[in-house]
C-alpha positions, 0 to 999 in steps of 0.5 A: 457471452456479451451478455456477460461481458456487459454485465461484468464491466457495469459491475466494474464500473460501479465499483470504480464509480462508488471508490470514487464518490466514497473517497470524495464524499466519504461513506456516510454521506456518499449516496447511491445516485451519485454513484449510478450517476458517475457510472453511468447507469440507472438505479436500477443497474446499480440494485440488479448489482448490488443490494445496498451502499454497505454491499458497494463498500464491500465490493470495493474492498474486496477489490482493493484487497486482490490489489494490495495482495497483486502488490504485495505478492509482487515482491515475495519471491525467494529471489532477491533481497528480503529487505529490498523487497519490503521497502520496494514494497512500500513505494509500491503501496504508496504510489498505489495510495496516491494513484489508484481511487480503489486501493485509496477507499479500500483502506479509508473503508477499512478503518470505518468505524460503521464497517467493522463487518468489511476486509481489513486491509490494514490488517492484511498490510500488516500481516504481510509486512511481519511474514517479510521481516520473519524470512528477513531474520531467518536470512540474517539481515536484521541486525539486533531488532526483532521483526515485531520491533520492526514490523510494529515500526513499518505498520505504524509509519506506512499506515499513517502516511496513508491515512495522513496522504488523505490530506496532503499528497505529500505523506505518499510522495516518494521522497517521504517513503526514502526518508523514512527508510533512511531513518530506520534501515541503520538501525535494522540491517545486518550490514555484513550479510547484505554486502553493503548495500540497499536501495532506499526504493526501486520499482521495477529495478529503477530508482523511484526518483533521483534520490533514491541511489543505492543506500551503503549500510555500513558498520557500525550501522549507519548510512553513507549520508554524502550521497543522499544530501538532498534528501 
């Protein structure tokens, strides 16, 4: 069993390892040595584990999917508002972006163009965020969009801060998330079946930052913008 264990946490840290050094090096150029040399093993620990860099990468996607679906399961029970539940979601992926070295080579390892045969995460995100907006419309709380509308909106926004958070942090920062939905939550929320009310982006029940207070989507749809006015 220790055995085991031992071998389970090498496998470990070389994922982390390899995340790392293909998030700074990029996979291309990323090579093995640095990866057994950030892990700390030899290269001979890194090839009983895995028989090639293209394996490393595929081991880190996988563990990047099994985060993103942890992430976004998280926010798919039936309690609760839909809509609330997808743009808590989106400060959960963001944060994840900014904070967690798997989940960021994850997607990076998904849009290469030489690992077309790897998960794609993107593709997973997306999916993830049309079944939400799906159940949204059947609950009645979108206003005259359809869910493709919208998804096709949220994909193409929530992908482009993780692919432009890769140069500046700021893409991911809270406050960037929250403007957005302040943009877009007029235009897509049936006010009257929400009781007047969302968050523009809460973790755990609590605000993700001071700007983030509770959102009036009032009719015709538009936002009670006084409270937000630093934002």
């Amino acid at each position: 069993m220790a055995k085991q264990e031992r071998a389970l946490r090498t496998r470990e840290a070389l994922i982390t390892s390899a995340a790392t050094v293909f998030d700074r090096d990029g996979f291309s150029t990323a090579s093995l040595s640095a990866i057994s040399a950030r892990a700390g093993v030899s290269a001979g620990a890194l090839h009983f584990h895995f028989a090639s860099k293209a394996a490393l990468a595929g081991a880190v996607e996988d563990a990047a999917a099994r985060r993103l679906e942890t992430l976004t399961r998280a926010h798919h029970g039936p309690a609760g508002n839909t809509l609330q539940r997808l743009v808590n979601a989106s400060h959960e992926l963001a944060r994840g972006l900014a904070g967690d070295v798997v989940l960021r080579a994850g997607f990076d390892l998904s849009g290469h163009r030489i690992r077309r045969e790897g998960r794609d995460l993107r593709r997973q995100w997306q999916g993830w965020v049309e079944e939400t907006l799906e159940r949204a419309a059947r609950e009645g709380l979108l206003n005259t969009v359809t869910p493709e509308q919208v998804a096709s909106a949220v994909v193409a926004a929530t992908t482009g801060f993780e692919v432009l958070g890769t140069q500046d942090p700021e893409w991911l920062a809270p406050r960037t998330i929250t403007r957005f939905w302040q943009l877009l939550l007029p235009r897509l929320a049936a006010a009257d079946r929400l009781g007047g009310k969302l968050r523009l982006g809460e973790v755990g029940g609590i605000p993700v930052d001071v700007g983030a207070e509770a959102v009036f989507v009032q009719q015709p749809a538009v936002l009670d913008l006084a409270r937000h006015a630093g934002l």
